[in-house]
Structure formats: C-alpha cells, structure tokens
C-alpha positions in Angstrom: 174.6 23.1 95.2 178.5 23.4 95.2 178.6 23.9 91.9 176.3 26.5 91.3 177.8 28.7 94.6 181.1 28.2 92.6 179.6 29.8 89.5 177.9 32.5 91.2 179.5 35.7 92.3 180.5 36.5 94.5 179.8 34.0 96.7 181.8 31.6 94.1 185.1 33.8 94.7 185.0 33.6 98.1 184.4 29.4 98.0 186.8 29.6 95.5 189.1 32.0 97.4 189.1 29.7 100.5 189.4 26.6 99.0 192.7 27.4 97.6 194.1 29.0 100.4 194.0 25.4 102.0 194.9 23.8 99.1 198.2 22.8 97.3 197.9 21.4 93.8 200.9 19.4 92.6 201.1 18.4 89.1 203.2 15.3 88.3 203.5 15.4 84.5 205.6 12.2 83.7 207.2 12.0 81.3 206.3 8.8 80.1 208.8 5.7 80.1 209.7 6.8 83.6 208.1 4.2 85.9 204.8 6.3 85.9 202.2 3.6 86.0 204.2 2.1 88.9 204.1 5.0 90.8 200.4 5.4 89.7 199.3 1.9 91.0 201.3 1.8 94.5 199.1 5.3 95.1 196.0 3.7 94.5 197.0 0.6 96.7 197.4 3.5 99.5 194.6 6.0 99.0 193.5 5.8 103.2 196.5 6.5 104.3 197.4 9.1 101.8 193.9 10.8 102.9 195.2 10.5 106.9 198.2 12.6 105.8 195.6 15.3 103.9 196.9 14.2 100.8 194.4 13.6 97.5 196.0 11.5 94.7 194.6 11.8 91.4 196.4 9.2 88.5 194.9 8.7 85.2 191.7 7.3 86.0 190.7 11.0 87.2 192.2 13.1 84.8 191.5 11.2 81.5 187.8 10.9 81.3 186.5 14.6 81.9 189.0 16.5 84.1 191.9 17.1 81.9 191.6 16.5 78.0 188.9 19.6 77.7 191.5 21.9 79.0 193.4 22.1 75.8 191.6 23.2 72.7 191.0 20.5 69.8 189.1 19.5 66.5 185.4 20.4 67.5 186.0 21.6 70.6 185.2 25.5 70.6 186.4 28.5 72.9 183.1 28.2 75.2 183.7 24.5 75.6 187.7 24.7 76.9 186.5 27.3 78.9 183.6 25.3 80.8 186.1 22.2 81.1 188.7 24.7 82.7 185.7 26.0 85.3 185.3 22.1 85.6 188.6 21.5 86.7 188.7 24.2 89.3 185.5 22.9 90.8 186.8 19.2 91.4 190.0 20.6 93.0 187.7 23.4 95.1 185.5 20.6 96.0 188.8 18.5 97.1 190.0 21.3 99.0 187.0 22.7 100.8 187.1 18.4 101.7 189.7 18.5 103.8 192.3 18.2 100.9 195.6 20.0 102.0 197.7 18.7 99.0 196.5 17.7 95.6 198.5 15.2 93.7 197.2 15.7 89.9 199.4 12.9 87.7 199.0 12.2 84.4 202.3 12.1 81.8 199.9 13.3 78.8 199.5 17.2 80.7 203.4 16.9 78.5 201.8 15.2 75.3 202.4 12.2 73.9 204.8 9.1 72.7 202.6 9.4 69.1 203.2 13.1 69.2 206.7 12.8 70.1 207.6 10.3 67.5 205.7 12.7 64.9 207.5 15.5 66.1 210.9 13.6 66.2 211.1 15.4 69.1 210.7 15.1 73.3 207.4 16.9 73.6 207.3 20.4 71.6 204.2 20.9 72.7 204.9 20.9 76.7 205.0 24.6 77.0 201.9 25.1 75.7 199.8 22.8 77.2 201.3 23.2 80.6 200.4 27.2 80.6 196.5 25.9 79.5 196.8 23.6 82.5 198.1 26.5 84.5 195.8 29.1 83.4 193.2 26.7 84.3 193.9 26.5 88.0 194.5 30.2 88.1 198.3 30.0 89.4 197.3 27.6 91.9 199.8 25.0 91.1 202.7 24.6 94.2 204.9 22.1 92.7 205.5 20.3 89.1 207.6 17.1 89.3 208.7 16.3 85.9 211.2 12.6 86.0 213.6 12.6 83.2 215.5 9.3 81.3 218.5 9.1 79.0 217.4 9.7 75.4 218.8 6.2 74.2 216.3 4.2 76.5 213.8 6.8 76.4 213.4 6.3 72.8 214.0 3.2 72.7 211.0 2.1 75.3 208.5 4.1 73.7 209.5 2.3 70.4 209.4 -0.9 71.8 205.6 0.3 73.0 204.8 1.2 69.5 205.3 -1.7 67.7 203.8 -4.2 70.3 200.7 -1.9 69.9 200.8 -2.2 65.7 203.1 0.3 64.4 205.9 -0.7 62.1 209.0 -1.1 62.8 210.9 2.5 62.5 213.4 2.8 59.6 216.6 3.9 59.8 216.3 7.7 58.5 213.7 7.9 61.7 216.1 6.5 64.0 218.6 8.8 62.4 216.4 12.2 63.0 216.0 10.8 66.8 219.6 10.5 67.6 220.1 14.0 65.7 217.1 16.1 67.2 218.5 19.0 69.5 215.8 19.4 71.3 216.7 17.5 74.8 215.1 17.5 78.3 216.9 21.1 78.9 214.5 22.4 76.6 211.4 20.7 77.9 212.3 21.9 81.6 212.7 25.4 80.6 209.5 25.3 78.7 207.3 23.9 81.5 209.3 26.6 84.0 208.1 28.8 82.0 204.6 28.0 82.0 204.2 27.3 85.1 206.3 30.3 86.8 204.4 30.6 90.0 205.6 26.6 90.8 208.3 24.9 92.4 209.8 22.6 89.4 211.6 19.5 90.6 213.2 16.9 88.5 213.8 13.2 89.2 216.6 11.3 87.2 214.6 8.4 86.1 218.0 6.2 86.7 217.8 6.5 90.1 214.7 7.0 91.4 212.3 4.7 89.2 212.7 2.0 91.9 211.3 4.4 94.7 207.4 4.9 94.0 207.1 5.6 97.6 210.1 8.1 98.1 208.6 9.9 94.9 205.4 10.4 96.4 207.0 12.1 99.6 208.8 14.8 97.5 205.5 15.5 95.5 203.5 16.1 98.4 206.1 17.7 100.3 205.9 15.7 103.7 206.4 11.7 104.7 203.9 9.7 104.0 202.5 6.3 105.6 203.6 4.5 101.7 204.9 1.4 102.1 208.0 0.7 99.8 206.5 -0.2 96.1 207.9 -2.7 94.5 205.7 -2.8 91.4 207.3 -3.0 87.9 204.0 -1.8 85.7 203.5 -1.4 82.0 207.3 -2.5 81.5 208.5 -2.3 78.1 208.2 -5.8 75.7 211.5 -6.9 75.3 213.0 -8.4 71.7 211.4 -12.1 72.8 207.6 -10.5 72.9 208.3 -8.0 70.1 209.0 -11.2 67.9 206.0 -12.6 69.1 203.5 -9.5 68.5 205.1 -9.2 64.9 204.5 -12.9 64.0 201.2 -12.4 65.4 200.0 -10.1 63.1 202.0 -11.5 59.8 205.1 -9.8 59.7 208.7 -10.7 59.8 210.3 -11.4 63.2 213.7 -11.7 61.5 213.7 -7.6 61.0 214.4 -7.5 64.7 218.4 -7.9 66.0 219.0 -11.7 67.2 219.5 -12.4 70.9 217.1 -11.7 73.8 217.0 -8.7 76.4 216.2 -5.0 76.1 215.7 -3.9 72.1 218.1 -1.0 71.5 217.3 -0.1 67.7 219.8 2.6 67.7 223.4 2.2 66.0 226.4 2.7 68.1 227.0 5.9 66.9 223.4 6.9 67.5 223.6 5.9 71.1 226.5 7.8 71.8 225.0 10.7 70.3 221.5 10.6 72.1 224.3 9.7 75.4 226.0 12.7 74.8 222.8 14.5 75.2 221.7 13.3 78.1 225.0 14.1 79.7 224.8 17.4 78.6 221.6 17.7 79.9 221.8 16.2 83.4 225.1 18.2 83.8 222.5 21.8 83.1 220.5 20.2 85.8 222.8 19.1 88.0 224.5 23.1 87.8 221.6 24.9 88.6 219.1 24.5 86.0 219.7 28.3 85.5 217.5 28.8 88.6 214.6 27.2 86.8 214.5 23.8 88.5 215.9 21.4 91.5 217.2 18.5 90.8 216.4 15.7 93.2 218.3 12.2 93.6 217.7 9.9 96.4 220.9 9.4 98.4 220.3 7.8 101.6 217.2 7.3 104.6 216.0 10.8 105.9 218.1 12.6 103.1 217.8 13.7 99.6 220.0 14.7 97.2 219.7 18.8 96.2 221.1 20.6 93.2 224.5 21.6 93.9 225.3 25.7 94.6 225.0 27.4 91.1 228.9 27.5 90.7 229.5 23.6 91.3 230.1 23.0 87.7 232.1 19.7 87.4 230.6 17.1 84.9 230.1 13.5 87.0 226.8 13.4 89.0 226.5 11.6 92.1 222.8 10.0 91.2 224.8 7.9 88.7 226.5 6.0 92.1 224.1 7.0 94.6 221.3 5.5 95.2 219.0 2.5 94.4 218.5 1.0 90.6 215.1 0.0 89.1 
C-alpha cells in the first residue's frame, strides 16, 4: 500500500515530501580497516535504545542484500534496473521516516569501494567520487551528514593485505608493495571527492588512531545527539597477525618461510616504504587538521562532554593533538 502511494503522483511526492522533512539520513562510509565491524556490532547490540533516541541503524546486513549494490550500475544490470533499485532505496528510508525515524544511520564501508578494488587500483578508492554521487542522487540530496574514518597508509595497507592473503591471495611482491608506497593519491584526495559528491552534507572525518577504540562516542557524532550506548569494547574482524598468516599459508600448501620471522603485526613494507606511505599520511592529516579547505571537519575525541574540532583555517602548524589526546584502540 506504501509502496504503491510512493510511486504514485502526486500523492507519492507529498509521502515522500514529508517523510524527509522528519528525516536525517547519515551515511557512514568506512573506510575499511577502521574498526568498522566493531562499531557495526556494538549498534546491533543496542538497536532499542538507539530507537528510544529516534535513531535507525542500518550496518551491512541492510544495505548488502537489496538496498545498496543496485544503486551503482554493473555487468547485466541495465539503466531501468539502477533506476528501480534507487526508487527502492528511497522507499525503505521513507518508510523509516514516516516510522518515527528522526535520524538514519546508513553504514556500509563498500558505498567507498573496495580492499580488491583498491589493491587493483594501487590506489585508496578511485572510484569514491563516483559512487558516492549515485548514492546521493539516489536519496535526492537527502543526505545530512557523511562520516568517513581515515588510518595511516602504512597500517592501512598493510591490514588489508594481511586480509588478502588469509582469504587466498598470494603474497604481494615487491614491485606491488613498491607502487603502494609510491601512489599519490592519499586520503586528501578521497575526502575531496566524496565532498564533492555529496555537496549538500556535512563531511566529518575520524582519525582512525584515536577513535577506533570509541564505537560508542562514534555513534554520537553520526547521529548528532548522545545516545544511551554503552562503551563498546569489541575488537571485530581484527587483522591475522604473522602467527595465523603462517598458518593459513601452510594450510593451503605454500611456504610459510616467505613471511618475515618473529610474531606481531605483519608490516610487508620496507623502511623506506613506510616512511614514504608515513610521510603521506602526515601530509594528509596536517590538510585535515588546517581546514580541509572548507570541505570537511575533522573530529578527535579529547575528553568527556568534549570533542576535538578542526582548528580556525589559519592554524597551520604541523603536530596534531589526536596523536596525544585521546584513547588508543
């Protein structure tokens, strides 16, 4: 019945119209490697109270199966069909709103891409642009706030590696690991393409360094408002470390002896490739930390009741305070 007054006109419009007057739709698109799932599984663990508050939390489980993927155009998909998924999409979040739904909590690190297209790329998501603006389009400029959590290059990288070769892939070789370390596209360049897609939205970024260990503070600045969240202290989908990566390679007939000796954290990188993909990062936190050139906020946890802002425009000392503020993973 819902679904056909939103497809009619104009009674749809105005069902439409309403609902997203008393709706906010937040998109939290990842990236992956940045404590995610964690963040993911502490909202499920609180869906009542999250409702009390008017808030709607949608994780992976929602979007995956037939809410997001048709959005963006693919192999066999044709124009008709992206367009149907799109109408889809706005009638789940109508639906949500016209529910009692004040803020809408879409997350799902894949809205960016993905580790496989990444590594293909040799690049942090080239496609982000892109697919955000489909997303966008989509919900008709609905969208109220993107929160996109950023990581250092050197463990970015070198997580999703670690992911990839538990899951089967190969070990990379050294002219990959090379191209990594030298790619110039950094997380300045993903933030100014999802800005740009997404214009009508507030864009926040979380340091990954300093935030991963707060699922609960995380879901207050996506919806905007304290929440009854207890503090999360789940470590999901963690990264194997060089003691299961030997194990997973033996398992399926390989070599463990192509990994490094020793135990801990695998960090396949040289040290002059870490410096590099270090140097990056830098230079990218410190465009963050200066403004963003207006296109984003950048947000560090600091202390109870208080969060960290981006400093005035013309604050442009290198040094950020998220890097001795706050608590660790």
């Amino acid at each position: 019945m819902m679904a056909a007054a939103l497809n009619s006109q104009p009674m749809g419009a105005a069902l439409f119209a309403k609902a997203r007057r008393a709706l906010d739709i937040v998109l939290h698109i990842g990236a992956h490697r940045t404590a995610t799932t964690s963040l993911q599984r502490l909202a499920r663990d609180h869906v009542a109270g999250l409702a009390g508050q008017g808030v709607t939390f949608w994780g992976p489980q929602v979007t995956r199966p037939n809410l997001l993927p048709g959005v963006q155009p693919g192999r066999g998909r044709s124009a008709a069909m992206t367009r149907r998924a799109a109408g889809r999409l706005r009638l789940k979040c109508a639906q949500a709103g016209l529910g009692g739904t004040q803020v809408l909590i879409l997350s799902d690190e894949n809205m960016l891409g993905t580790p496989q297209g990444n590594l293909t790329a040799q690049a942090l998501y080239p496609a982000a642009g892109e697919r955000l603006a489909r997303i966008s389009a989509a919900l008709r400029g609905q969208v109220r706030r993107v929160v996109l959590s950023v990581r250092g290059q050197e463990a970015y990288w070198s997580s999703v590696l670690a992911m990839m070769v538990a899951r089967g892939h190969n070990v990379p070789r050294a002219r990959v690991l090379q191209a990594l370390a030298d790619a110039r596209r950094g997380w300045r360049d993903v933030v100014t393409d999802v800005a740009c897609a997404v214009p009508e939205a507030e864009l926040i970024i979380l340091p990954h360094e300093s935030t991963a260990g707060l699922p609960e503070w995380r879901l207050q600045v996506m919806a905007g408002r304290p929440l009854p969240v207890s503090a999360g202290r789940i470590w999901a989908h963690r990264a194997p470390d060089l003691t299961a990566l030997r194990r997973h390679l033996a398992a399926r007939g390989q070599n463990p002896a192509i990994l490094p000796m020793g135990e801990g954290r695998w960090t396949p990188f040289t040290a002059g490739q870490s410096a590099a993909l270090r140097e990056t990062y830098a230079d990218d936190l410190h465009w963050m930390t200066a403004g963003a050139d207006g296109l984003a906020q950048l947000k560090t946890w600091t202390a109870p009741g208080k969060t960290g802002q981006t400093p005035h425009s013309g604050t442009k000392t290198r040094g950020h305070d998220h890097e001795q503020q706050g608590r660790m993973a």
